[in-house]
VEXNULO-780400 format. One record per residue (C-alpha): residue in three letters; z, y, x. Coordinates in steps of 0.02 Angstrom, whole numbers, plus 50000, padded with zeros to 5 digits. Layout:
<sites>
{ALA, {Z, Y, X}}
...
</sites>
This chain:
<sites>
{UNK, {55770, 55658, 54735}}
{UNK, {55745, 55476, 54719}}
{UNK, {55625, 55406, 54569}}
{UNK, {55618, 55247, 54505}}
{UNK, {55472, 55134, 54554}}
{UNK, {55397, 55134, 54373}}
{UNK, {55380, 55354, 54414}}
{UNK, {55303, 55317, 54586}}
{UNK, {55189, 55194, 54532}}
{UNK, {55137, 55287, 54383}}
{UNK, {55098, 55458, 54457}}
{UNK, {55023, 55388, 54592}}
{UNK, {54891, 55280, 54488}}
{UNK, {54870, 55457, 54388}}
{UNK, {54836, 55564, 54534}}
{UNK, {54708, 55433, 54623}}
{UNK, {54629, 55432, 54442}}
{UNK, {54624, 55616, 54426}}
{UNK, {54565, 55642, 54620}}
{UNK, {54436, 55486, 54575}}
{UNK, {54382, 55591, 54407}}
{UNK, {54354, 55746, 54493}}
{UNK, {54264, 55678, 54602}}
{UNK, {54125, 55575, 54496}}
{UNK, {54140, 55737, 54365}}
{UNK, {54084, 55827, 54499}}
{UNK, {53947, 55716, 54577}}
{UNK, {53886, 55689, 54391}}
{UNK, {53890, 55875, 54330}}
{UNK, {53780, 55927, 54499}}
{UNK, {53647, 55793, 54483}}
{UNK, {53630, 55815, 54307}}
{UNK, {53631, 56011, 54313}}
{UNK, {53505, 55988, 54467}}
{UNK, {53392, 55894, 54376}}
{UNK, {53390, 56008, 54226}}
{UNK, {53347, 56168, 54322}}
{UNK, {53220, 56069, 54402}}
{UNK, {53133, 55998, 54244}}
{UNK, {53178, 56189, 54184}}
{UNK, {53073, 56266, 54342}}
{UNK, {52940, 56149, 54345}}
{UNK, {52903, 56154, 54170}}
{UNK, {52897, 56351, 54226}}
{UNK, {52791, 56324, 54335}}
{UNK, {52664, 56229, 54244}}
{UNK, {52653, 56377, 54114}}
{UNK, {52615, 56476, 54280}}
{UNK, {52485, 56357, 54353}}
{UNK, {52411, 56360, 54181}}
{UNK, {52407, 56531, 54179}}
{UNK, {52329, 56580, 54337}}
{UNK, {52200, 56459, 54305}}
{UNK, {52152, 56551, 54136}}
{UNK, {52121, 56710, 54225}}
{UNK, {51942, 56750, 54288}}
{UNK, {51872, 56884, 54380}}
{UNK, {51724, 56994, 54315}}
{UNK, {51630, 57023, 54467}}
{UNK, {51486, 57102, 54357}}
{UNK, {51620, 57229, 54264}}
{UNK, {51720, 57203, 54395}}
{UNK, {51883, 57148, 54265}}
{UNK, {52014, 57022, 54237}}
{UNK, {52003, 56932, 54091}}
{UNK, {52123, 56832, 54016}}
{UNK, {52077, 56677, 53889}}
{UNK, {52119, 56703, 53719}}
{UNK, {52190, 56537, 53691}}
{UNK, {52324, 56560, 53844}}
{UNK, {52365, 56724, 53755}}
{UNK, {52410, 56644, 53599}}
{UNK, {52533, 56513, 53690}}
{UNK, {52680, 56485, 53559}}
{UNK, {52824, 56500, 53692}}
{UNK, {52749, 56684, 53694}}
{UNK, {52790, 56735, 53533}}
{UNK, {52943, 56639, 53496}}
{UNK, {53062, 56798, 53463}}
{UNK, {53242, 56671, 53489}}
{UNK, {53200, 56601, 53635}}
{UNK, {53049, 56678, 53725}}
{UNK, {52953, 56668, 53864}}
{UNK, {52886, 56816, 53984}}
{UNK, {52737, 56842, 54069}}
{UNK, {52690, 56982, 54165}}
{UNK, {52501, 57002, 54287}}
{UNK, {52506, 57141, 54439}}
{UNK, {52350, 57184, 54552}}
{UNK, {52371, 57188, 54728}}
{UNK, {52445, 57383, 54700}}
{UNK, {52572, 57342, 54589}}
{UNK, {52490, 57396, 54440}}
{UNK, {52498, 57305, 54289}}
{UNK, {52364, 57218, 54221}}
{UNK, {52441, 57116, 54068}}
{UNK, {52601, 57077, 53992}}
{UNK, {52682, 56965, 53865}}
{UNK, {52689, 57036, 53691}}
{UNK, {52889, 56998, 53676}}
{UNK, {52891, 57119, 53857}}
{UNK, {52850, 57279, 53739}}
{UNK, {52842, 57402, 53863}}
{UNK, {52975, 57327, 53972}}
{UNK, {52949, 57270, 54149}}
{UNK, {52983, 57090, 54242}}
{UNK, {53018, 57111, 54425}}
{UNK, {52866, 57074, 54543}}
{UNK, {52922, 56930, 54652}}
{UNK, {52851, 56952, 54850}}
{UNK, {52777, 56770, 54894}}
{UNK, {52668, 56710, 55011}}
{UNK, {52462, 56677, 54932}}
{UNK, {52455, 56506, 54820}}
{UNK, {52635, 56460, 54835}}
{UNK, {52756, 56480, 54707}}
{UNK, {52881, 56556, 54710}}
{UNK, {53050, 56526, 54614}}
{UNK, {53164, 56688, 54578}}
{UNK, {53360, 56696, 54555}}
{UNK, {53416, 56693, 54376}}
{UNK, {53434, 56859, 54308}}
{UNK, {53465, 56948, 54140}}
{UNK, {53337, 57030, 54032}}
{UNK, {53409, 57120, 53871}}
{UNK, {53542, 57018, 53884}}
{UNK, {53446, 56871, 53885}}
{UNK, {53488, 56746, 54030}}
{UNK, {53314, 56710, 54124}}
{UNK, {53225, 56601, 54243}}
{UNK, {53098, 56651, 54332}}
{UNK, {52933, 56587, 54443}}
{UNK, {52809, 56689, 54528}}
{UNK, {52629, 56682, 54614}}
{UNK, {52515, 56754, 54705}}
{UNK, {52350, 56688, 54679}}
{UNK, {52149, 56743, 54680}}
{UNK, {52092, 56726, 54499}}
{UNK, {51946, 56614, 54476}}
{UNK, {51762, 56695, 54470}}
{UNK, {51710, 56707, 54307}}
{UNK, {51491, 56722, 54369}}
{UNK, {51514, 56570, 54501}}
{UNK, {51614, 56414, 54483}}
{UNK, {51521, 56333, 54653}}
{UNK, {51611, 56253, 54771}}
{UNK, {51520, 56352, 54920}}
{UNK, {51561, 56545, 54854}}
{UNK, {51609, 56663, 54951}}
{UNK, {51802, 56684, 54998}}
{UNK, {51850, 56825, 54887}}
{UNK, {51945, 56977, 55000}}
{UNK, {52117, 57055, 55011}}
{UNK, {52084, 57168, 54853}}
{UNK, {52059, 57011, 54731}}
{UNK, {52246, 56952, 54750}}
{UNK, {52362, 56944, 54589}}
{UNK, {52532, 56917, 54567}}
{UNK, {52588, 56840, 54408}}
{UNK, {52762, 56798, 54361}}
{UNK, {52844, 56670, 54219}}
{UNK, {53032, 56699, 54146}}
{UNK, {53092, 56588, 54008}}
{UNK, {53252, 56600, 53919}}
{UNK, {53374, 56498, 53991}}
{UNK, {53506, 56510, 53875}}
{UNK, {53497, 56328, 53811}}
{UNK, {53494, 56273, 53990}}
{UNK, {53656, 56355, 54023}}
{UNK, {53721, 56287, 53853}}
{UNK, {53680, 56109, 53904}}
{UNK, {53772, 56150, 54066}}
{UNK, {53908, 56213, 53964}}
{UNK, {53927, 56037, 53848}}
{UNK, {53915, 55949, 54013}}
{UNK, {54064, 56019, 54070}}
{UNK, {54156, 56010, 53913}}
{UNK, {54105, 55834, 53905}}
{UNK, {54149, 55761, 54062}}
{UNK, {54344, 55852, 54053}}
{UNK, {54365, 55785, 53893}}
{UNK, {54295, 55618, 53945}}
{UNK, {54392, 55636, 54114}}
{UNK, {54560, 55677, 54013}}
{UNK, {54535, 55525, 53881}}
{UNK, {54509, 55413, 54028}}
{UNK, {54666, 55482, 54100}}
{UNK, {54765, 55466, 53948}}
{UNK, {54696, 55290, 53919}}
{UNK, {54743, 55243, 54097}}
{UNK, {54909, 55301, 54092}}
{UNK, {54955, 55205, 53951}}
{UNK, {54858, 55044, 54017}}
{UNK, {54965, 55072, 54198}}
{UNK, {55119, 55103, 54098}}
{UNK, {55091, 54928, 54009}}
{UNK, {55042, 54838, 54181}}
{UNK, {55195, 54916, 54285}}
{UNK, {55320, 54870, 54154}}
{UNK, {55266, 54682, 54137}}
{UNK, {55243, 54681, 54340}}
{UNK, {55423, 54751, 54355}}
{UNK, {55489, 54631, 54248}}
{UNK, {55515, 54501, 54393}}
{UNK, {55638, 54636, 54486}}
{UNK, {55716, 54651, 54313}}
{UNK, {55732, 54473, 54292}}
{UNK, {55816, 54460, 54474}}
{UNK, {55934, 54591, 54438}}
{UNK, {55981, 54522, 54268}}
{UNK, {56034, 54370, 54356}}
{UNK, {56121, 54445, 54513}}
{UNK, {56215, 54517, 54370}}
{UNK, {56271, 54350, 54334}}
{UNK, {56354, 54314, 54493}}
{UNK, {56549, 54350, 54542}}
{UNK, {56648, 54299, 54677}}
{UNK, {56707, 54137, 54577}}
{UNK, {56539, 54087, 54580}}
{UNK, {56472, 54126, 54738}}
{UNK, {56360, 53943, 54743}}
{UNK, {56245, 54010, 54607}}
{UNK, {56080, 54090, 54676}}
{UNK, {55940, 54177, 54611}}
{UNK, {55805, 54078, 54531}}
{UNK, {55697, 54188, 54463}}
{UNK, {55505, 54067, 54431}}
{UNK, {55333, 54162, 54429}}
{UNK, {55392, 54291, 54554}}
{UNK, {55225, 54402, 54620}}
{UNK, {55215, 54340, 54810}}
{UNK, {55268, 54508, 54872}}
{UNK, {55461, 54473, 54768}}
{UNK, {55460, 54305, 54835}}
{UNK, {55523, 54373, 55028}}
{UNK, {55638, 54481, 54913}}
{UNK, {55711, 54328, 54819}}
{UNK, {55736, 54223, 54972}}
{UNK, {55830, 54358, 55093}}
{UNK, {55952, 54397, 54940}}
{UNK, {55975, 54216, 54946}}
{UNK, {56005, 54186, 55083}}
{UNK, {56121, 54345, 55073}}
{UNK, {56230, 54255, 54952}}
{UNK, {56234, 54103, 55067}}
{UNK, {56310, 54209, 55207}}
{UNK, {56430, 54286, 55067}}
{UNK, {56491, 54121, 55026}}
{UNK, {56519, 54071, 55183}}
{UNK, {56610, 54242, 55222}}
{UNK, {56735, 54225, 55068}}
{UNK, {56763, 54033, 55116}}
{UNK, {56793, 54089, 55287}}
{UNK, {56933, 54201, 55203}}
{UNK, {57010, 54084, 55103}}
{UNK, {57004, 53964, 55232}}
{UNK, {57082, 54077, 55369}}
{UNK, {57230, 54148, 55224}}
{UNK, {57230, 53932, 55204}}
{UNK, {57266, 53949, 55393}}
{UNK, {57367, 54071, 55422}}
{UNK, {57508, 54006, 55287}}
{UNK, {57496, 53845, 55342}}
{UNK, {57534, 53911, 55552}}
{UNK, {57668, 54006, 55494}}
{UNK, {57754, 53913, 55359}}
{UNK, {57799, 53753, 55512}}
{UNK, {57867, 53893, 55617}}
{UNK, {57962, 53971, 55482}}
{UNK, {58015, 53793, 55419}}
{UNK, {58072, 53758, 55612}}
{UNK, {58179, 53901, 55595}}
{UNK, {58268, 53888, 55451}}
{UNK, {58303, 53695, 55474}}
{UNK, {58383, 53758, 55649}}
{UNK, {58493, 53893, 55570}}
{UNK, {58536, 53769, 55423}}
{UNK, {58571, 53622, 55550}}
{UNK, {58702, 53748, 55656}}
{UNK, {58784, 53825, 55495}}
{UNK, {58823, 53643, 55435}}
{UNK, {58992, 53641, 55530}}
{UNK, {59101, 53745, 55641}}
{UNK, {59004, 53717, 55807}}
{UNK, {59018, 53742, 56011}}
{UNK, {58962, 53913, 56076}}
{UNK, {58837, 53810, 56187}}
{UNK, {58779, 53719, 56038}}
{UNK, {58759, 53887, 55946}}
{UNK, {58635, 53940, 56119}}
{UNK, {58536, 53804, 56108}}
{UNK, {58490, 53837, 55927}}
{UNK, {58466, 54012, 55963}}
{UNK, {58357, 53969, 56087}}
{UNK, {58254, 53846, 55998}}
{UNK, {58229, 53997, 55881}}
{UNK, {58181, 54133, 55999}}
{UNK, {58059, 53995, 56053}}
{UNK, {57993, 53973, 55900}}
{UNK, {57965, 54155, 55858}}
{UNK, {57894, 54210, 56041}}
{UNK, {57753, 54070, 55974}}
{UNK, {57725, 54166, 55794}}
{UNK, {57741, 54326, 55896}}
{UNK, {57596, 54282, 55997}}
{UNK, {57501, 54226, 55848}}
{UNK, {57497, 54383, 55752}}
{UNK, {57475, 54480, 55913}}
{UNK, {57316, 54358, 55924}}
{UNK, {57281, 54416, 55744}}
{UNK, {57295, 54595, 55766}}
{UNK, {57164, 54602, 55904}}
{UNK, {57039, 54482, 55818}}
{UNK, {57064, 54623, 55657}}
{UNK, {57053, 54769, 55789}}
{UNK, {56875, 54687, 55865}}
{UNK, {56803, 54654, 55681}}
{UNK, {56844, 54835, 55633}}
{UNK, {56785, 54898, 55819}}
{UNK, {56935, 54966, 55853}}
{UNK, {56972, 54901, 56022}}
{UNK, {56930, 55018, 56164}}
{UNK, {56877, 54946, 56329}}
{UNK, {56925, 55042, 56524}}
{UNK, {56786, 54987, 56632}}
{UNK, {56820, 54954, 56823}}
{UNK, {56769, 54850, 56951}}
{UNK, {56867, 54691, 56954}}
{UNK, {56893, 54563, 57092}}
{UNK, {56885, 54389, 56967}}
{UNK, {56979, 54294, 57098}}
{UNK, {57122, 54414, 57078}}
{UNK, {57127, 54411, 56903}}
{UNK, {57110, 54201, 56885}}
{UNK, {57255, 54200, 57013}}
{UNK, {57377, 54310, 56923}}
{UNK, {57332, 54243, 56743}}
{UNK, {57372, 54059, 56801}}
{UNK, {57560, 54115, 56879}}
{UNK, {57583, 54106, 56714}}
{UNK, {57555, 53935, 56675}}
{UNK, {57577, 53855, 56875}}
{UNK, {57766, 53808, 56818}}
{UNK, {57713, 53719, 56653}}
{UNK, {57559, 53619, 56725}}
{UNK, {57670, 53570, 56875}}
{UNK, {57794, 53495, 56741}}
{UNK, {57627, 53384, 56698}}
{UNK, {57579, 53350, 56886}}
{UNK, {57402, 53453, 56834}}
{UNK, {57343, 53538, 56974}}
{UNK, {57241, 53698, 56996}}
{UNK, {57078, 53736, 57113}}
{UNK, {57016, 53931, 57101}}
{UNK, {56847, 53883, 57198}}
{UNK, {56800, 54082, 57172}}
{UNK, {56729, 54186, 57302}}
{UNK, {56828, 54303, 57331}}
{UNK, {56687, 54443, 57354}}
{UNK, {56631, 54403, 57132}}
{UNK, {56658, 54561, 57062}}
{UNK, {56608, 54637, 56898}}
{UNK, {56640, 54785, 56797}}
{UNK, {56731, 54744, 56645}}
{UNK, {56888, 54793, 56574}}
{UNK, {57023, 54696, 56682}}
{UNK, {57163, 54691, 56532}}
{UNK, {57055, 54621, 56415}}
{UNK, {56951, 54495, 56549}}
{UNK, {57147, 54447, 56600}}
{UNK, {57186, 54391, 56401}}
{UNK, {57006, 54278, 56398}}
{UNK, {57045, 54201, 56571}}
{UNK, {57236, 54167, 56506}}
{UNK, {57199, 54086, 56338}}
{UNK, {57062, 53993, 56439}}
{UNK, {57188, 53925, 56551}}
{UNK, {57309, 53894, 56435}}
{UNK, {57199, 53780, 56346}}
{UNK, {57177, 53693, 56511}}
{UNK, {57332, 53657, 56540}}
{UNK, {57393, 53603, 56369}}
{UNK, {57236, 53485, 56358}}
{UNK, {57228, 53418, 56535}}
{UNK, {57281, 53238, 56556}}
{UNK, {57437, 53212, 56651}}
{UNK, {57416, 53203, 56843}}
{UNK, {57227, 53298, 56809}}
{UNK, {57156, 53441, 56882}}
{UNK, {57092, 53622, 56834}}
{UNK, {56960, 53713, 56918}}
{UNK, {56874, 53861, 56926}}
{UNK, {56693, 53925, 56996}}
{UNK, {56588, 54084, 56987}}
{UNK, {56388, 54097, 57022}}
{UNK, {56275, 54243, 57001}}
{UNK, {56157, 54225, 56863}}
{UNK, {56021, 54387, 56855}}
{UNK, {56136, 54517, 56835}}
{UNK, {56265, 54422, 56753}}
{UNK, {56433, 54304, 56830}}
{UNK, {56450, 54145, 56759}}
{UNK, {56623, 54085, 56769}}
{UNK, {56661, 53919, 56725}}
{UNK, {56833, 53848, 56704}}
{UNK, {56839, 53647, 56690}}
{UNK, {56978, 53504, 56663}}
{UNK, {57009, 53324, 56658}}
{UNK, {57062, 53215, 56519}}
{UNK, {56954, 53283, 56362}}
{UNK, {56968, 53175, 56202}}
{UNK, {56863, 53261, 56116}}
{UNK, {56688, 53221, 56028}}
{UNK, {56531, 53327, 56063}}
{UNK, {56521, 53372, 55874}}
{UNK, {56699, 53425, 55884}}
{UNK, {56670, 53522, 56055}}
{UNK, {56555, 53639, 55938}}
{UNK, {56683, 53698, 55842}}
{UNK, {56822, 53733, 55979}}
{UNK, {56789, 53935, 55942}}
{UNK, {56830, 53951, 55766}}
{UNK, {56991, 54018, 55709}}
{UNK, {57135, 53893, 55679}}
{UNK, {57018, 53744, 55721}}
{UNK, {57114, 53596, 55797}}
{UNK, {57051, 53417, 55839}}
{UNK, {57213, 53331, 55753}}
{UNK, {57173, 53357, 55562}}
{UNK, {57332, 53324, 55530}}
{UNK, {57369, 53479, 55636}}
{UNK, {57529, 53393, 55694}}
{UNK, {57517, 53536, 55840}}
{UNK, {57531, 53668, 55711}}
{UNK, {57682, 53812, 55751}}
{UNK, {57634, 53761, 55941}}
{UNK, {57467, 53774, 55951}}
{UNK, {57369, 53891, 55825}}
{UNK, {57211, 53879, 55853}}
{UNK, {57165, 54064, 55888}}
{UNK, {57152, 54069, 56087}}
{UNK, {56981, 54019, 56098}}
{UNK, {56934, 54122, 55953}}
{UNK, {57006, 54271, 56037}}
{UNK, {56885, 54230, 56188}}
{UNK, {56737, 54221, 56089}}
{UNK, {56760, 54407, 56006}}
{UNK, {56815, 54469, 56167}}
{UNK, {56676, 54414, 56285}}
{UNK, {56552, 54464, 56159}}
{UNK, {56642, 54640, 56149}}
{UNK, {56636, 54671, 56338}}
{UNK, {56450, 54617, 56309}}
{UNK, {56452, 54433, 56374}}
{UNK, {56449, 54256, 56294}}
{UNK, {56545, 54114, 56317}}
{UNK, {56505, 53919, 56286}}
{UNK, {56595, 53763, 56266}}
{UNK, {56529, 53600, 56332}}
{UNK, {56573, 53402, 56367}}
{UNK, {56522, 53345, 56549}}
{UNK, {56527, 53149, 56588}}
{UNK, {56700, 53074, 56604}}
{UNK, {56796, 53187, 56487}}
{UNK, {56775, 53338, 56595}}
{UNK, {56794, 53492, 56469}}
{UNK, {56691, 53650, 56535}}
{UNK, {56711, 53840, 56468}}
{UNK, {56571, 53951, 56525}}
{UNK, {56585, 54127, 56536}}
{UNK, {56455, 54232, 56567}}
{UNK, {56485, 54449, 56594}}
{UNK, {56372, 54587, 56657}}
{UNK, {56415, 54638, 56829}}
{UNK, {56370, 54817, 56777}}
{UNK, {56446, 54881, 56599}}
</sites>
């Protein structure tokens, strides 16, 4: 399901902050806990060191003596949170204990001589502990020299140290309750701080569709000018734009072309009427009645072919028009298309030159190559000056035939040679030519090359020679 950009923007700044928090949380709450169990131990291990150091060996009663002082060690006798000591010999047998102990046992770590030794926490009485152990010779009580003798195996002891370690774990406890309830106001606070910042940074897009709102197809000039856009809006702004630019050049193409298309078929439709009107006036001639018949069956072969004009232009917009690709000889095709017009250009003296090979083939669609070739010619011929000449020439481009279809006698300008392909165009403004010449044969060739996967151009040579220049695949 789609969300809005406020819910994508929001749960994504939440889950980076949560990820982010449990991260830190996590990196805090180890440290922190890491450090406490090791002041925790070493302040264990101090009482240890401390400990051992206070014991002394009798070598005249051969005993182990522990100093008073040690004995009376506060931590010792501190009933809620105490401290354990225990002393073994060598033979696991048990030389002193710590008061709190009672007759209760510690467990005897195994460590290697003079190194401590720290245990795994463990319980004691329900009592959470931690624990440090050594093995150690205790000091002779008869000779503190430097130079004594090493004592032997049998003088080893093993003391051990357990504290309570129940305030440890409680501090480990508040740390933990600390940093979610930090990590949740932090996530709270955020939220609301990225639910201020998203709705003031998507006030721009509001602000741009508040005033898209605005615009209708009566007022298709207005675009959007939204000011103190974020740079990554401003591409937005321009394209839609610049998308209202090419609407209002679409729907003033279409008013234009409905513009057009009443104005070609109202001076046909006027021609016809006038024609019937003029015969009906009086009793007339049969021959007289022919000839106006006739100057109406002219008349509507020319509309005819305008909406038939029409109806393919509509069928190529909507991609309708299927195409039957074969191989096609082009001299064939330029031959039959101008029997068409050879009696009407003869009329004008204009004369015709195919120049084609007659080996320039390409695949294309030979019906639909016939009707671009035919309105091209047709424009030739109407346009020619009297007593000029036509001609036509082929050359392989790539893979590609460029045809090229010329004539004599062009009166028009290069600006108005760029606009020869546009529907219902015609050099006379006043379109004096209009019911005879519509203005949609060069359009047609336009959409049909392009359909059959060509292009076409239009260009003035020196000395009013007019050139059409189609280019088509040789392979489909």
């Amino acid at each position: 399901m789609t969300r809005s950009l406020r819910s994508r923007f929001l749960t994504g700044t939440i889950v980076g902050m949560i990820l982010l928090l449990t991260v830190f949380s996590l990196i805090i709450y180890i440290v922190i806990r890491s450090t406490l169990i090791k002041q925790f131990d070493r302040s264990l291990a101090s009482i240890t060191q401390v400990l051992a150091a206070s014991i002394e060996h009798d070598l005249d009663d051969n005993k182990i003596e522990l100093e008073f002082e040690v004995q009376q060690m506060p931590e010792f006798h501190n009933v809620e949170h105490p401290t354990y000591y225990q002393l073994w010999t060598d033979d696991s047998d048990v030389l002193a204990r710590s008061p709190l102990l009672g007759t209760n046992d510690l467990v005897r770590p195994e460590g290697s001589p003079n190194k401590l030794v720290f245990m795994q926490p463990f319980e004691k009485n329900g009592i959470p502990l931690r624990a440090v152990g050594l093995t150690f010779v205790p000091r002779n009580a008869d000779n503190e020299e430097a130079d004594a003798p090493l004592p032997t195996s049998e003088q080893f002891l093993t003391l051990m140290v357990a504290r309570d370690a129940s305030d440890l774990l409680g501090q480990f406890t508040f740390l933990r309750w600390l940093l979610l309830i930090a990590s949740a106001a932090v996530i709270i606070l955020s939220l609301l701080i990225a639910a201020i910042i998203v709705r003031k940074g998507l006030n721009p897009l509001n602000a741009i569709a508040t005033e898209i709102a605005t615009i209708t197809e009566d007022n298709l000039t207005m675009r959007i000018t939204a000011e103190h856009v974020p740079e990554e809006i401003i591409p937005i702004k321009n394209r839609l734009n610049e998308l209202m630019s090419r609407l209002e050049a679409s729907f003033n193409r279409e008013r234009q072309f409905n513009a057009d298309v009443a104005h070609e078929l109202r001076t046909p439709l006027a021609g016809i009427r006038s024609t019937i009107e003029v015969a009906l006036t009086r009793t007339r001639e049969s021959a007289e009645y022919q000839q106006a018949m006739s100057e109406c069956l002219e008349i509507t072969k020319t509309m005819q072919s305008m909406v038939s004009n029409l109806l393919i232009l509509a069928g190529l917009d909507a991609q309708q028009t299927s195409f039957d690709t074969e191989p096609v000889k082009i001299v064939e095709v330029i031959d039959s298309c101008w029997n068409s017009f050879s009696e009407k250009a003869r009329k004008r003296d204009v004369t015709f030159d195919n120049r084609l090979d007659p080996d320039t083939t390409c695949e294309t669609d030979r019906q639909n190559l016939s009707i671009i070739l035919s309105n091209i010619l047709e424009n030739a011929v109407v346009y020619t000056d009297k007593g000029g000449n036509i001609w036509a020439t082929a050359s392989r481009k790539d893979d590609a035939v460029e045809i090229s279809i010329s004539n004599t006698g062009c009166q028009l300008t290069t600006d108005q040679v760029a606009h020869v392909f546009d529907c219902f165009w015609q050099a006379d403004s006043a379109r004096s030519s209009a019911g005879i010449h519509s203005g949609l044969g060069l359009a047609l060739v336009r959409k049909l090359t392009v359909a059959l996967g060509g292009h076409v151009a239009a260009e003035l040579q020196s000395e009013g020679i007019f050139t059409i220049r189609l280019n088509l695949p040789i392979k489909s």
